[in-house]
C-alpha positions as a Python dict, from the first residue, in 0.01 Angstrom:
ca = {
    (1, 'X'): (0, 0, 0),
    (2, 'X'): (155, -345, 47),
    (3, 'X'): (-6, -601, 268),
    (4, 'X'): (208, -660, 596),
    (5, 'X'): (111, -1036, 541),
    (6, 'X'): (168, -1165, 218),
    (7, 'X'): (344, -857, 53),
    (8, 'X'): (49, -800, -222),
    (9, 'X'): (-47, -453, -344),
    (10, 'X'): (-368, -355, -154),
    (11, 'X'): (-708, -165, -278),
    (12, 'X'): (-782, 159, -85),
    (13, 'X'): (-1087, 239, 0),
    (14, 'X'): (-1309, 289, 336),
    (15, 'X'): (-1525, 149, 644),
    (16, 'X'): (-1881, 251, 618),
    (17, 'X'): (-2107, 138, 949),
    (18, 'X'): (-2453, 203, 919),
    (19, 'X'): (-2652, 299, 1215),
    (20, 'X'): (-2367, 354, 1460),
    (21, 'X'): (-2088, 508, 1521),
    (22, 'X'): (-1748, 281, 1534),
    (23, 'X'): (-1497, 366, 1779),
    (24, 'X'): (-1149, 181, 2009),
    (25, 'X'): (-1138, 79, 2289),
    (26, 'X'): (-875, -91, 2507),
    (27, 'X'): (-868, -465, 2483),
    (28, 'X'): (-979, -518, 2831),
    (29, 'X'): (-1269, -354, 2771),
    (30, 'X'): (-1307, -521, 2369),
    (31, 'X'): (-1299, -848, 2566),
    (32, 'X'): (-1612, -817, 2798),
    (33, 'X'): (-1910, -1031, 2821),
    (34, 'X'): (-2197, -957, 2893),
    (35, 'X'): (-2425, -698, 3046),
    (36, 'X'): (-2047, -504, 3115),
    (37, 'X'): (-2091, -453, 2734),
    (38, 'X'): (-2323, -189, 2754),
    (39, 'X'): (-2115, 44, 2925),
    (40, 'X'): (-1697, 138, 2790),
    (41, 'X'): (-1485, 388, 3005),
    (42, 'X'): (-1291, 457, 2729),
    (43, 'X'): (-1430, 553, 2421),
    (44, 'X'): (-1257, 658, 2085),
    (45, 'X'): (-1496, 755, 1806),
    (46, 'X'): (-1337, 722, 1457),
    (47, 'X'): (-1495, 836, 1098),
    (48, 'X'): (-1764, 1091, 1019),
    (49, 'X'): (-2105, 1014, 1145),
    (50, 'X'): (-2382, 1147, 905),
    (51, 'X'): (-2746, 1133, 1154),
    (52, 'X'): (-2934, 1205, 835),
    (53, 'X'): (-2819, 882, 660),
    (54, 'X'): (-2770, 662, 987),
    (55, 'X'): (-2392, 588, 871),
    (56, 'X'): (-2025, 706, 987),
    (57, 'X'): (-1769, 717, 637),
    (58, 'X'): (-1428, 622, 796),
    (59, 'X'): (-1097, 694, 509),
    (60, 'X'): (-788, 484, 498),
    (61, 'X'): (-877, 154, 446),
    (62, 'X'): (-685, -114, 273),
    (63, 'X'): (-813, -440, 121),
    (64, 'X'): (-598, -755, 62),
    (65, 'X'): (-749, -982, -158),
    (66, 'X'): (-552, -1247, -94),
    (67, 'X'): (-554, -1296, 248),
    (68, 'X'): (-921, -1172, 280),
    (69, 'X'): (-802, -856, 554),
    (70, 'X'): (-863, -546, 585),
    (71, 'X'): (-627, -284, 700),
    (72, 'X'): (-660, 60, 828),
    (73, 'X'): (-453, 372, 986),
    (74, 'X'): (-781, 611, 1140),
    (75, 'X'): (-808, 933, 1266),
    (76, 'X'): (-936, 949, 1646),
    (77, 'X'): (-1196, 1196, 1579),
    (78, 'X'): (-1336, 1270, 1976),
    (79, 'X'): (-1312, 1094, 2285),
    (80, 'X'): (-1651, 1038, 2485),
    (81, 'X'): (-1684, 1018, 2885),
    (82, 'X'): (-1838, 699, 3010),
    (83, 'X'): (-2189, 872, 3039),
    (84, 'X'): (-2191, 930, 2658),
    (85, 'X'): (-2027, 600, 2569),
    (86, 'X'): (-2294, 462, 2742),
    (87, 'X'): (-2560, 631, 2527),
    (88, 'X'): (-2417, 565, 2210),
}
């Protein structure tokens, strides 16, 4: 894949977060500060989360080396109500 910045072939690879799972959310809600942190009405969870190893694998992840950015097209694997984006 070519970087959308500077043109330069880019590594593949993946996101790994360890210890919870990594989701959207709509830039309003991205933006808060706060105690409004805690809670997201809209939730997107992306990857695979593994509970055993405390870590969700997400694909399709590009690396520029040159401009230091990382690029991604993810699948939207579930979409959690408020209650359980609150318990995440």
């Amino acid at each position: 894949m070519k970087c959308p910045i500077c043109g330069e072939e880019m590594l593949a690879g993946g996101l790994i977060s360890a210890g919870i799972s990594v989701g959207w959310v709509p830039k309003d809600e991205f933006d808060k500060k706060g105690l409004r942190r805690i809670s997201y009405q809209e939730w997107h969870s992306i990857g695979n989360s593994s509970i055993l190893l405390g870590q969700t694998k997400i694909p399709n992840a590009f690396l520029c080396k040159k401009c230091n950015k990382v690029i991604g097209v993810f699948d939207v694997r579930k979409t959690l109500s408020h209650y359980e984006a609150v318990t995440l």
